[in-house]
C-alpha positions as CSV (number, residue, x, y, z in Angstrom):
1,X,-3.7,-20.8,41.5
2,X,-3.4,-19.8,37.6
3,X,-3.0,-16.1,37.2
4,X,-6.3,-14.1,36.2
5,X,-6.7,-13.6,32.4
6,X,-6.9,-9.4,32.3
7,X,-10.0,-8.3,30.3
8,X,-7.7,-7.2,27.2
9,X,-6.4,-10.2,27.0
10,X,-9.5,-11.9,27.1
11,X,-11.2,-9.7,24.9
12,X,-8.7,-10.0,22.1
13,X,-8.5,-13.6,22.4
14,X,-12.2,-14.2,23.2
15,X,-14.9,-12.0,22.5
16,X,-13.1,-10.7,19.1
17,X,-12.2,-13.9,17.6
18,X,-15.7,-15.3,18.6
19,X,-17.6,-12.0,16.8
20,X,-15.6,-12.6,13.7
21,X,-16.4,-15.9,13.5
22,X,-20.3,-15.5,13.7
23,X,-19.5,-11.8,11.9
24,X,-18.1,-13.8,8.4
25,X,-20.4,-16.9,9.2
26,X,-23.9,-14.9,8.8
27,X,-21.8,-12.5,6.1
28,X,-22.7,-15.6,3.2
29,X,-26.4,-15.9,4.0
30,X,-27.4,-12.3,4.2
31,X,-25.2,-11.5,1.6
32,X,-26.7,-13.6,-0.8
33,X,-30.5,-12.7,0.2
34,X,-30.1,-9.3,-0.1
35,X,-27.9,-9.7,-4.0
36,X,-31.6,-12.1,-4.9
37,X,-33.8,-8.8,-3.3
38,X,-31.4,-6.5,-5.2
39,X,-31.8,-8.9,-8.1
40,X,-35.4,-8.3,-8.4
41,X,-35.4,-5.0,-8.1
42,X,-33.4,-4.5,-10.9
43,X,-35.4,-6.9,-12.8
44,X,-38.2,-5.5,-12.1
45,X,-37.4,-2.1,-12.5
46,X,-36.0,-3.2,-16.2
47,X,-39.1,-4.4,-17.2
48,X,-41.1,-1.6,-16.3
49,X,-41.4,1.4,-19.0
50,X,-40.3,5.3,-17.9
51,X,-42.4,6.6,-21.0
52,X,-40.2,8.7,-22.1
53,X,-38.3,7.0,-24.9
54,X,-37.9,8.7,-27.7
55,X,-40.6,8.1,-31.0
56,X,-39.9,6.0,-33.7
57,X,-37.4,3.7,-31.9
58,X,-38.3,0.0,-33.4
59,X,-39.0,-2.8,-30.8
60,X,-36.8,-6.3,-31.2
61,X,-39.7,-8.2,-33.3
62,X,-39.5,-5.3,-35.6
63,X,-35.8,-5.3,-35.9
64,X,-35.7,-8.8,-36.5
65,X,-37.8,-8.3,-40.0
66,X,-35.7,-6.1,-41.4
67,X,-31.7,-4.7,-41.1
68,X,-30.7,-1.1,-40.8
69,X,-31.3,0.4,-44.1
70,X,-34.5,-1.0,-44.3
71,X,-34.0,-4.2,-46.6
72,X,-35.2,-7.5,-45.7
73,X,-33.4,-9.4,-43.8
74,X,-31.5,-12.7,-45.0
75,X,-30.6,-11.0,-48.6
76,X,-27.0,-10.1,-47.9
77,X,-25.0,-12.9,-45.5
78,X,-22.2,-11.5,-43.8
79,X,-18.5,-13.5,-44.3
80,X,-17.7,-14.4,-40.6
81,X,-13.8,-15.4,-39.7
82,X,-11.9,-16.3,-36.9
83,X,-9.6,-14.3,-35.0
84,X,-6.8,-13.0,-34.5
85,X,-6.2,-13.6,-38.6
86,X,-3.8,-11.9,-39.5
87,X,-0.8,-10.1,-36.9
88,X,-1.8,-7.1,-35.2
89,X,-0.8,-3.6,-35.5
90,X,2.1,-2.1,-33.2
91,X,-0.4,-0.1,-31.7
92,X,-2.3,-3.2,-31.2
93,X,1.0,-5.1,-29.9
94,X,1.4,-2.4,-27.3
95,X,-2.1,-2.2,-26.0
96,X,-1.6,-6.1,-25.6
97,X,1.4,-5.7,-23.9
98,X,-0.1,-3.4,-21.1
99,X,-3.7,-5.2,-21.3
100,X,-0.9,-8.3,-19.5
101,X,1.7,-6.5,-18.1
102,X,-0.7,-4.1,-15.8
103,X,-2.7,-6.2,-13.7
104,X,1.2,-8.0,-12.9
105,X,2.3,-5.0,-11.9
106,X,-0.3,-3.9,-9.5
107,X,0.2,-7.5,-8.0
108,X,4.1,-6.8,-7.7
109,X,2.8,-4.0,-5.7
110,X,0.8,-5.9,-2.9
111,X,3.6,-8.7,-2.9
112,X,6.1,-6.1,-1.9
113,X,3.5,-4.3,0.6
114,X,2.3,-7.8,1.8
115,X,6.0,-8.3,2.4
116,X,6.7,-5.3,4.5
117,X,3.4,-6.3,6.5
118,X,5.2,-9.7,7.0
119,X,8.6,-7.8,8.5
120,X,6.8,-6.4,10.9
121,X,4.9,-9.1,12.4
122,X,7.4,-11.5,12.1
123,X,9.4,-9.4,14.1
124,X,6.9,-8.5,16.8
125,X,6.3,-12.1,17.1
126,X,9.7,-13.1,18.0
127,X,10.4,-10.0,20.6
128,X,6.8,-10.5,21.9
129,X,7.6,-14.7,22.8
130,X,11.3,-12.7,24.0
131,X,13.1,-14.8,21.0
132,X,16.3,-13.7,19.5
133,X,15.7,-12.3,15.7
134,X,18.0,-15.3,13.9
135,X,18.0,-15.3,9.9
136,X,16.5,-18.3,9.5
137,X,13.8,-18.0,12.5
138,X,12.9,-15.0,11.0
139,X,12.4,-15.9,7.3
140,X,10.5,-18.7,8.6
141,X,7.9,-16.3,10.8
142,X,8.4,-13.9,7.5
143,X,6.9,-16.9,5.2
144,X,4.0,-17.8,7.1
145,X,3.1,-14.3,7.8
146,X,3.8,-13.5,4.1
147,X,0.8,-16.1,2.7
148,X,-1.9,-13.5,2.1
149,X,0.5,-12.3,-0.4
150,X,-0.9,-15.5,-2.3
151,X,-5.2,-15.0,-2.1
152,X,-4.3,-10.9,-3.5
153,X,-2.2,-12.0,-6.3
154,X,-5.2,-14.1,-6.8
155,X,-7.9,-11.6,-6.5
156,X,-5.8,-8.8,-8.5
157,X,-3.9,-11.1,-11.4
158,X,-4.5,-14.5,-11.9
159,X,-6.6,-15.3,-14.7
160,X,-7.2,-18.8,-14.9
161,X,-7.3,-21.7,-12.3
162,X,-4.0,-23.0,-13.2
163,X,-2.2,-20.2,-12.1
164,X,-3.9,-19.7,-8.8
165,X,-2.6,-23.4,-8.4
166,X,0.8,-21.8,-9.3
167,X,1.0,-19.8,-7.1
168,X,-0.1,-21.9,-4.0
169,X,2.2,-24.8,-5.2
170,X,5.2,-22.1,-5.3
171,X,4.4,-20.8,-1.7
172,X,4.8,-23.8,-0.4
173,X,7.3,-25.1,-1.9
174,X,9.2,-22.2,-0.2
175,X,8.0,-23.5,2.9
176,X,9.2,-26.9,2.4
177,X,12.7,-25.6,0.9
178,X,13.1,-23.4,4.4
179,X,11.8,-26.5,6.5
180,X,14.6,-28.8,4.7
181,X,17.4,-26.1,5.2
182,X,16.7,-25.6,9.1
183,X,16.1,-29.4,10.3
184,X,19.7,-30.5,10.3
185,X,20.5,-27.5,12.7
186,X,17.6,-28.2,14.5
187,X,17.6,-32.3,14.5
188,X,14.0,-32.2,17.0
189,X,12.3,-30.2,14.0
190,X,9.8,-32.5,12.0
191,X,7.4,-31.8,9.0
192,X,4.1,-31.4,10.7
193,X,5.9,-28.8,13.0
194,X,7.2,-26.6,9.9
195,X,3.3,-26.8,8.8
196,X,1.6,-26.0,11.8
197,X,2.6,-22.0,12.1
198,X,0.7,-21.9,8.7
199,X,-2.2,-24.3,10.0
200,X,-2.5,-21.9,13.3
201,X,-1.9,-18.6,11.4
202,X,-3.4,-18.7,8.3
203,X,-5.8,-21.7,7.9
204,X,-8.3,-20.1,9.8
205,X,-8.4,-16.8,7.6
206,X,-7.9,-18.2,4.8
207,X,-11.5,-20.5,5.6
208,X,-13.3,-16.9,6.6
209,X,-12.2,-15.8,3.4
210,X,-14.6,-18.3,1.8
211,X,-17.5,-16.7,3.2
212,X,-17.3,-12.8,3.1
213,X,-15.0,-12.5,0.1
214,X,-16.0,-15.9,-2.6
215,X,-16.7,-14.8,-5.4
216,X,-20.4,-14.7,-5.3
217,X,-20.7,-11.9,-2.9
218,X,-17.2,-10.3,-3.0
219,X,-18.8,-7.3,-4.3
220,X,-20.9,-6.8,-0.8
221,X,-19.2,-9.1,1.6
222,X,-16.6,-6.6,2.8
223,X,-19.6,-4.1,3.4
224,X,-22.0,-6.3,5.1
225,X,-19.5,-8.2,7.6
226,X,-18.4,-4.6,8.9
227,X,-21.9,-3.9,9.3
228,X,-22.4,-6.7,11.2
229,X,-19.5,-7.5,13.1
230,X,-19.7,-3.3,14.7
231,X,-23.4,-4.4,15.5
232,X,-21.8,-7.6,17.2
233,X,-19.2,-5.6,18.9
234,X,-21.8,-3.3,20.4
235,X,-24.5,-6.2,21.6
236,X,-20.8,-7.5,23.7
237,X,-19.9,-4.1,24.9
238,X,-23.7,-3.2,26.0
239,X,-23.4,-6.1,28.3
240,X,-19.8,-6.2,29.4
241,X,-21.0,-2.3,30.8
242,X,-24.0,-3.7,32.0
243,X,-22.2,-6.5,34.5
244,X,-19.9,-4.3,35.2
245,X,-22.0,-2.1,38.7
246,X,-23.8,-3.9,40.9
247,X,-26.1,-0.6,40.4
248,X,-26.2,-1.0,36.6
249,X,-27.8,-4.8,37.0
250,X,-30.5,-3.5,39.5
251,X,-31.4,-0.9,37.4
252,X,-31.7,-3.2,34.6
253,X,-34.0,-5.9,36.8
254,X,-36.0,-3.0,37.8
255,X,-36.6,-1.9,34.2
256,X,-36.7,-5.5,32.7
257,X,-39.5,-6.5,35.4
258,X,-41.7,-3.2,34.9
259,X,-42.4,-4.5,31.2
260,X,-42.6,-8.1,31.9
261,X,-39.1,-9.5,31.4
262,X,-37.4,-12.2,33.3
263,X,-33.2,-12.5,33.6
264,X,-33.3,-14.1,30.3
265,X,-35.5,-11.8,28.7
266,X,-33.3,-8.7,30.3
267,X,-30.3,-10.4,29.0
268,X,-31.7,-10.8,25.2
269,X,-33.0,-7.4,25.0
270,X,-29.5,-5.6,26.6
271,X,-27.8,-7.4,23.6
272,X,-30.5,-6.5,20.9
273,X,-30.3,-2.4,22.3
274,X,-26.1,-3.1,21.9
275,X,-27.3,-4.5,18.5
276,X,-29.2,-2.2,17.1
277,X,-27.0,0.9,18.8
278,X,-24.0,-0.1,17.0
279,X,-25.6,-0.8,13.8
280,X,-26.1,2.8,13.4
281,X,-22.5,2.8,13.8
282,X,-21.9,0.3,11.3
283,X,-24.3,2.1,8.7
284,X,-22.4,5.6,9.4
285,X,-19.1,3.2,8.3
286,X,-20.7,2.0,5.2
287,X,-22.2,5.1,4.3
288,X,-18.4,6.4,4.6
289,X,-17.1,3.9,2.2
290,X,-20.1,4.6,-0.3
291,X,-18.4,8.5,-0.2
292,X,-15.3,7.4,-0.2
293,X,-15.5,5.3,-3.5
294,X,-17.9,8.1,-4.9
295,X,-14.6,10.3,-4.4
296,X,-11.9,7.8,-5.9
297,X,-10.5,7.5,-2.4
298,X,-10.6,3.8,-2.6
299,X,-11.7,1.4,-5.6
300,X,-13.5,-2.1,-5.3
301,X,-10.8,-4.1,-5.4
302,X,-8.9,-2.1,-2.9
303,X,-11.9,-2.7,-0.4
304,X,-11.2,-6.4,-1.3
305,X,-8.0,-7.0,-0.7
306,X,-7.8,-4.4,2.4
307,X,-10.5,-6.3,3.8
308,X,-8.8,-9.6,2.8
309,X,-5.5,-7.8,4.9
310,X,-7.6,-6.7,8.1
311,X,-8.5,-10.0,8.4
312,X,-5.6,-11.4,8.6
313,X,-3.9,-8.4,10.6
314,X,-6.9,-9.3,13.6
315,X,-5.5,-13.3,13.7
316,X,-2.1,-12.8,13.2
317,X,-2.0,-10.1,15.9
318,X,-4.2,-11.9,18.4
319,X,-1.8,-14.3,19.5
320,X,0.9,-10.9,20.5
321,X,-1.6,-10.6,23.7
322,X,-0.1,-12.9,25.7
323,X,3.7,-11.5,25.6
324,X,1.8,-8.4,26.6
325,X,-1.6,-6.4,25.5
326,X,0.5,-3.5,23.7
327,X,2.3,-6.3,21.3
328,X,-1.3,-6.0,19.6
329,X,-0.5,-2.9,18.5
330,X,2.1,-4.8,16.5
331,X,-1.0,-5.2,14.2
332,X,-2.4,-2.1,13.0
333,X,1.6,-0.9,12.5
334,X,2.2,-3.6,10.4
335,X,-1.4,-2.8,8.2
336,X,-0.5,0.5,8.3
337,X,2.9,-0.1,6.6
338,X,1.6,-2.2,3.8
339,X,-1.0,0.5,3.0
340,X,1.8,2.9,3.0
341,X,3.5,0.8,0.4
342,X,0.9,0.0,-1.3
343,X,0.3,3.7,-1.8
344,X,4.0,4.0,-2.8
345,X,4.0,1.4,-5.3
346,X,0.9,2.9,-7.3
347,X,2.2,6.5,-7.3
348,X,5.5,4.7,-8.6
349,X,3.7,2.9,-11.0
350,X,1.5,5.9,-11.9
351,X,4.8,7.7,-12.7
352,X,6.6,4.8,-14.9
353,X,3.4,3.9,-16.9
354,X,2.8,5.8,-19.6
355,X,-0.5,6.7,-18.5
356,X,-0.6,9.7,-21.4
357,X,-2.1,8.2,-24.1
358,X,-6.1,8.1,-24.5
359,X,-7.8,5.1,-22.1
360,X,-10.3,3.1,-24.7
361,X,-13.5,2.5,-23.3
362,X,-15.1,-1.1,-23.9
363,X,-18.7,-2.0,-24.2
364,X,-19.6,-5.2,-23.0
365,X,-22.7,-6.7,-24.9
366,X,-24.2,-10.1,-24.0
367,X,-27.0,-11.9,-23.8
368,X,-28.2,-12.0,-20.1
369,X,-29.3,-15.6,-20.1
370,X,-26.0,-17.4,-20.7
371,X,-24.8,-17.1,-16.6
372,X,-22.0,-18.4,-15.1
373,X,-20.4,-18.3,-18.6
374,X,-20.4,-14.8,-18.4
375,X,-19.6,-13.9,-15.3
376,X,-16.5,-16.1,-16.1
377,X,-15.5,-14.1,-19.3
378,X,-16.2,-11.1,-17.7
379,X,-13.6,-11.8,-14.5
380,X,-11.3,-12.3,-17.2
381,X,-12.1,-9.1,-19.4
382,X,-12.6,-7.2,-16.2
383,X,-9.2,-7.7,-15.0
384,X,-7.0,-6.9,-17.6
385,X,-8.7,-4.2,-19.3
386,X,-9.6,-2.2,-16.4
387,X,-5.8,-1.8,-16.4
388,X,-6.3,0.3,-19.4
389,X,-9.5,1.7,-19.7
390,X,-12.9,1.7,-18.8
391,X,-15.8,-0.8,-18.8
392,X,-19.5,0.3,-20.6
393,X,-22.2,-1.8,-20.0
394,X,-26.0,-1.8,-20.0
395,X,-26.5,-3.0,-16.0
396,X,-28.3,-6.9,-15.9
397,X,-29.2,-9.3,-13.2
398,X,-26.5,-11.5,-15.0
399,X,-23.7,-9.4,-13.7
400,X,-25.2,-8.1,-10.1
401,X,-22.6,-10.1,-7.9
402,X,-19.4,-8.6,-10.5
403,X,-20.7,-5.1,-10.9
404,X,-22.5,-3.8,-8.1
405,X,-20.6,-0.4,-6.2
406,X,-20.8,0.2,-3.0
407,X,-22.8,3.3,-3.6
408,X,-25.2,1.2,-5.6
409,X,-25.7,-1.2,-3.4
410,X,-26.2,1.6,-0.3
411,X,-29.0,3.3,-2.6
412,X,-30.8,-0.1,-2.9
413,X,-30.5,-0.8,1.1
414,X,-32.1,2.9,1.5
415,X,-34.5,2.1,-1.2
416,X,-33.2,4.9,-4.2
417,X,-31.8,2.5,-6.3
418,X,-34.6,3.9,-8.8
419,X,-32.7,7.3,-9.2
420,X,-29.8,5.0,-10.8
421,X,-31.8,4.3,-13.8
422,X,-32.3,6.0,-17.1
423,X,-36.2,7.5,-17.8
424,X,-35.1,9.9,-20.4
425,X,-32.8,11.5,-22.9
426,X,-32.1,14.2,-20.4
427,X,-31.2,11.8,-18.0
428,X,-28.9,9.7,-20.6
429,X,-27.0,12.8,-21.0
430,X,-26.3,13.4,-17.3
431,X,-25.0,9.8,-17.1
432,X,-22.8,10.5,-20.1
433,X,-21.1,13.5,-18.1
434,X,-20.9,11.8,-15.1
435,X,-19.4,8.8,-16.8
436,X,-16.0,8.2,-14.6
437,X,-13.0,7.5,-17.0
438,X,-10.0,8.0,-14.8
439,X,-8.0,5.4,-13.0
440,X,-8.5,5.0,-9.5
441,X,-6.0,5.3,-7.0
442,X,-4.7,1.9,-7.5
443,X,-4.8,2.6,-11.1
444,X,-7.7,0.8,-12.1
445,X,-10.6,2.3,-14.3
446,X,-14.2,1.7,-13.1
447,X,-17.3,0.4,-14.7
448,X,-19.9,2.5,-15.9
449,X,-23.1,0.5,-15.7
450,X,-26.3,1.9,-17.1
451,X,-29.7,1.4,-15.5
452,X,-32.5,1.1,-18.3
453,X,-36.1,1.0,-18.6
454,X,-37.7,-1.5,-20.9
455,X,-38.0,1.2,-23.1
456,X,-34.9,3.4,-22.3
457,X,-32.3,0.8,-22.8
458,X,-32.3,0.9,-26.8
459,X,-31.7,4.4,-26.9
460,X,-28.7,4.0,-24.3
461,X,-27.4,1.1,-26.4
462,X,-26.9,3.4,-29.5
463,X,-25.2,6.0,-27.6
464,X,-22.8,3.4,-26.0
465,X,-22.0,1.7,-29.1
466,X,-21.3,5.2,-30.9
467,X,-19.1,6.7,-28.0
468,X,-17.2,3.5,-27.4
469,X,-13.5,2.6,-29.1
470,X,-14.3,-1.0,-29.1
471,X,-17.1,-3.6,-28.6
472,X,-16.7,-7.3,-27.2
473,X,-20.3,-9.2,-27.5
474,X,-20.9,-12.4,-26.2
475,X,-23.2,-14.2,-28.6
476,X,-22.8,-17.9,-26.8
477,X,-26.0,-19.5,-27.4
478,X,-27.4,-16.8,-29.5
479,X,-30.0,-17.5,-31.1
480,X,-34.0,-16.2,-32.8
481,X,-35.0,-16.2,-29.4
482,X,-32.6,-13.2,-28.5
483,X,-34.3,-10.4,-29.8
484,X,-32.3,-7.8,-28.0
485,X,-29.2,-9.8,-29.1
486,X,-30.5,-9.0,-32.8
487,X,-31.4,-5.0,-32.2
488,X,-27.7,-4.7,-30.6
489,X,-26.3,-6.0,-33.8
490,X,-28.0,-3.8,-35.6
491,X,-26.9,-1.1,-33.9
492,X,-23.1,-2.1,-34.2
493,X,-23.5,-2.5,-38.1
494,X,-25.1,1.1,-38.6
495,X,-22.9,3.0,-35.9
496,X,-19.3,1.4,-36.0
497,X,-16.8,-0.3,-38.5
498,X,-17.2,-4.5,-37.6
499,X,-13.2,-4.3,-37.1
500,X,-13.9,-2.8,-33.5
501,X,-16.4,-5.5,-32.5
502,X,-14.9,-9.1,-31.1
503,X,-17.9,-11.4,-31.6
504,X,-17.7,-14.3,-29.5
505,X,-19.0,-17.4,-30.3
506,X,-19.3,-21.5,-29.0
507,X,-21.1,-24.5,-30.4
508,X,-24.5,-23.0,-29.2
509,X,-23.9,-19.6,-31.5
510,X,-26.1,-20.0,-34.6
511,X,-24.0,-18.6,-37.1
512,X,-25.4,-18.4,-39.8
513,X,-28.4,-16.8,-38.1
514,X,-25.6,-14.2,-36.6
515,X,-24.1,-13.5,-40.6
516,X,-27.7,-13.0,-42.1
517,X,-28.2,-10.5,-39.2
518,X,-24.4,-8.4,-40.1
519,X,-25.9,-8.2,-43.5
520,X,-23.3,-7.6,-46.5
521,X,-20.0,-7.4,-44.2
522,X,-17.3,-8.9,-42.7
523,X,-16.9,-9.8,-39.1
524,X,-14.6,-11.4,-37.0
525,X,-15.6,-14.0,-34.2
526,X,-13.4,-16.1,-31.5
527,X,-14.4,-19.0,-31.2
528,X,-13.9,-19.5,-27.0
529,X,-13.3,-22.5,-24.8
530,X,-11.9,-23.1,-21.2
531,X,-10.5,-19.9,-20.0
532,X,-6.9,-21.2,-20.1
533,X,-3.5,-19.0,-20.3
534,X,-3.5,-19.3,-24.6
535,X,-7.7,-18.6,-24.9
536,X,-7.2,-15.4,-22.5
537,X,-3.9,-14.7,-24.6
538,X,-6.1,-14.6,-27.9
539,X,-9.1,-12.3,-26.6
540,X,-6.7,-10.1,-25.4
541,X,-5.0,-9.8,-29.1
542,X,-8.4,-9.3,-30.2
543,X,-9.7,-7.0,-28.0
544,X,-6.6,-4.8,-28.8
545,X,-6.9,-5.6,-32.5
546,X,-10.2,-3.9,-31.9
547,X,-9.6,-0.8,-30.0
548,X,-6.8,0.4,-32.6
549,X,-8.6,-0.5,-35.7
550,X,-7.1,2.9,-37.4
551,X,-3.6,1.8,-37.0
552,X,-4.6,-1.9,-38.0
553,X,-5.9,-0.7,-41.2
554,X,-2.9,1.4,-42.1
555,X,-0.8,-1.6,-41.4
């Protein structure tokens, strides 16, 4: 007769692996309905009025009949060229330099935390089975472990589709290299056995990654699977204390019967009570990472890529059961040493970077209509400049799944996401001194979205555009319908010198429309395409062309 299972074992094995399953499975749907009801409420709440703007502030149709000083529009035509034109500054050449060389460092970082993550399981993996620890057996188990090294590079640096190829294509390459250099000492090896460690390992986190942290709902998915994977949790342990008295399940007949319940009925609502009990659990946990990000204890992306980690620290740990139930243990040690590194590598990086000088702050401008374009460029822009300085933006439905903080999002969930939005100038103010320009741990700045009114969001804009050292808009497919698109332009041409502004443009731009609208100046515009290395290579250049316009003209 088979030995019994022990209930840690099963539990680990079982009841875990098959929560986090239906956990990241239901993550996708209710993250994207509640982003649509969060959609709509920000929609809706932007196109409602505060009454409170201030007087004589001109609405779009009336912007569009005349420019700033009051002549008609269409008399002066701006001259519009492409950039970069000529070479930058060497204040511009240095913020370029950092704007690519930060977000590679911070992914040096997690390689060399993901690596010391990957030392310690491979290790427990190979005492746990009772394996001796040979050089090559090990940098095998180090290799496979080592893969989530390869999604956080991709989350924290890569750019462009090409090199998230890269970087896949390099990993496992390596594995083919260390499969080629251990089969003629081990002649019974073949190549689907030197893949399967990564098919068992890693495959199956790496497909839960696709739900809970895509792209669409990265912002949330983190948040809402713990949510519902503690309310899982408790619906399993209500029960599993339930079963376990023969005085417990009377009770519970008793009870059940008294109100009309059969066995079946018993059994649904023991795991709805377990449900709903550890959902309050699970909303205390969010409600702890809303504070915690409110307190630059932890950033976006490092709720990302930690979560991206715990994932993979629950299945590559799950397996260590069966040498013994402590070999789990194995698990948290090994998370806890890359966040110790990870912590390390930041403070190191903190102290090497010249992290004196002034962060710029960038507006972002668009037209909310364009979509998926956007979001695109703003991945891109997001993650290099945010290694330098902060993001300004007036908050759109275009943006929700890129922007939204976890204190946002908690504040819609207990309906206040109304105290988030601008009604007044007072209000404007206290959003201006509460704007957060410092670096996060992880060394990345934040983005400060504003929440307007249909009548706020003018007089934000203006104070934006003033109080920001450079502009990028996206004016892809502008055209007479953009009103808003015309007012903003407006504003740039009174308030700050066109050399800080990137304008970018496509086919759809209506230029000439766009140069009557600058008036009597000149303006630079990139023309964009696919987001390839030399296209993100020339907005960066022109981006820090723009935010050291000073020491571009004194060139």
């Amino acid at each position: 007769m088979p030995a019994p299972i022990d209930p840690v074992t099963s539990a680990l094995t079982g009841h875990l692996t098959f929560h986090l399953l239906l956990a990241a499975v239901l993550t996708w749907p209710i993250a994207m309905a509640l982003l649509r009801l969060y959609t709509r409420a920000v929609r809706r709440s932007m196109r409602s009025q505060a009454h409170a703007v201030q007087p004589g502030v001109s609405r779009p149709t009336d912007v569009m009949a005349s420019d700033s000083h009051g002549r008609p529009a269409g008399t002066r035509v701006a001259t519009l060229h492409d950039l970069p034109e000529a070479s930058a500054s060497a204040a511009a050449e240095g913020l370029l330099t950092r704007l690519i060389a930060r977000p590679r460092h911070a992914a040096m970082v997690y390689a060399v935390a993901g690596s010391a993550y990957a030392v310690v399981i491979a290790a427990a993996a190979l005492l746990a089975d009772g394996l001796e620890i040979l050089p090559l057996r090990f940098l095998f188990l180090f290799w496979t472990f080592a893969w989530p090294i390869v999604p956080t590079v991709g989350i924290v640096a890569a750019t462009t589709r090409r090199t998230r190829i890269a970087m896949t294509a390099i990993y496992f390459l390596g594995l083919v290299i260390i499969g080629a250099i251990e089969m003629p000492r081990s002649p019974d090896l073949t190549w689907p056995q030197v893949f399967t460690p990564w098919v068992l390992y890693d495959l199956p986190a790496t497909i839960l990654l696709l739900t809970y942290l895509s792209r669409r709902i990265r912002a949330v998915g983190p948040l809402i699977l713990t949510f519902i994977l503690l309310a899982l949790i408790g619906s399993d342990v209500v029960v599993t204390v339930a079963g376990s008295q023969d005085s417990y399940l009377r009770a519970i007949v008793r009870m059940a019967g008294s109100v009309g319940l059969g066995g079946s009925g018993a059994f649904v609502a023991l795991l709805a009570i377990g449900f709903l009990l550890f959902a309050v659990l699970g909303w205390a946990a969010l409600v702890w990472i809303g504070r915690r990000y409110q307190a630059k204890k932890i950033s976006d992306e490092s709720v990302t890529v930690d979560a991206l980690w715990m994932l993979f620290t629950v299945v590559h740990s799950m397996d260590l059961v069966f040498g013994h139930p402590l070999w789990t243990l194995a698990g948290p040690v090994a998370f806890a040493a890359y966040k110790v590194c990870t912590r390390a590598g930041f403070s190191w990086l903190g102290r090497t970077d010249d992290l004196s000088e002034k962060s710029p702050a960038l507006l972002v401008l668009r037209s909310f209509s364009i979509g998926s374009d956007s979001e695109r460029l703003f991945d891109v822009v997001g993650r290099h400049w945010r290694r330098v300085g902060s993001i300004q933006m007036i908050a759109g439905i275009d943006l929700v799944s890129r922007t939204v903080d976890p204190h946002e999002f908690l504040d819609f969930t207990s309906g206040k996401l109304s105290r988030r939005f601008i009604e007044s100038p007072a209000a404007l103010e206290q959003r201006m001194r509460e704007r957060d320009t410092r670096p996060d741990r992880d060394l990345r700045f934040r983005v400060n979205d504003f929440f307007c009114y249909d009548d706020t969001w003018k007089m934000v804009l203006s104070r934006l555009v003033d109080e920001s050292d450079a502009v990028l808009m996206d004016l892809r497919g502008f055209s007479r319908q953009n009103a808003g698109c015309v007012f903003e332009l407006h504003e740039l041409v009174r308030l700050v010198p066109l050399e800080q502004v990137v304008f970018i443009v496509d086919r759809r731009t209506d230029e000439a429309l766009l140069a009557e609208t600058l008036g009597d100046r000149r303006a630079g515009v990139l023309r964009l395409g696919p987001m390839n290395g030399p296209q993100v290579r020339q907005l960066l250049r022109a981006m820090a062309a723009a935010a050291t316009p000073a020491a571009a003209n004194a060139a």
